[in-house]
C-alpha positions, 0 to 999 in steps of 0.5 A: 587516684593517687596516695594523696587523694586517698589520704585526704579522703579518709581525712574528710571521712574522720571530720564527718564522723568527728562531727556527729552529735549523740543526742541529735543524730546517734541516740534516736537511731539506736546508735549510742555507745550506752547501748552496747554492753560488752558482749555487744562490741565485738558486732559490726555496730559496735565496732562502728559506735566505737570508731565514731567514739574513736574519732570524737576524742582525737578532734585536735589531732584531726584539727592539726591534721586539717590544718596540715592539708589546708597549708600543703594544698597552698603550697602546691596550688 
């Protein structure tokens, strides 16, 4: 496994996180970022929720970031 594979492993990971919905998937499973107070943050599910939340704001980037992979996995073969 090289750096490459890596890379868009944890390309493929952001996309799967950046495409959970909070009223269907998040919110019934106690996982809504309303949840957590400040104190509550600093647990290991607040910092999940947070890295979810993270990754649903930079969608473009990650769009940009597909799009770069699509044209080099072209190029390459």
């Amino acid at each position: 496994m090289g750096l490459w594979t890596l890379l868009e492993g944890f390309l493929l990971l952001a996309n799967a996180l950046a495409i959970l919905n909070e009223d269907r998937f998040l919110a019934p499973r106690g996982w809504s970022f309303s949840e957590f107070s400040v104190g509550k943050t600093k647990s290991f599910k607040g910092q999940i929720v947070g890295l979810i939340y993270a990754t649903q704001y930079l969608r473009f980037p990650l769009i940009l970031l597909n799009s770069l992979c699509v044209v080099i996995k072209l190029v390459s073969g």
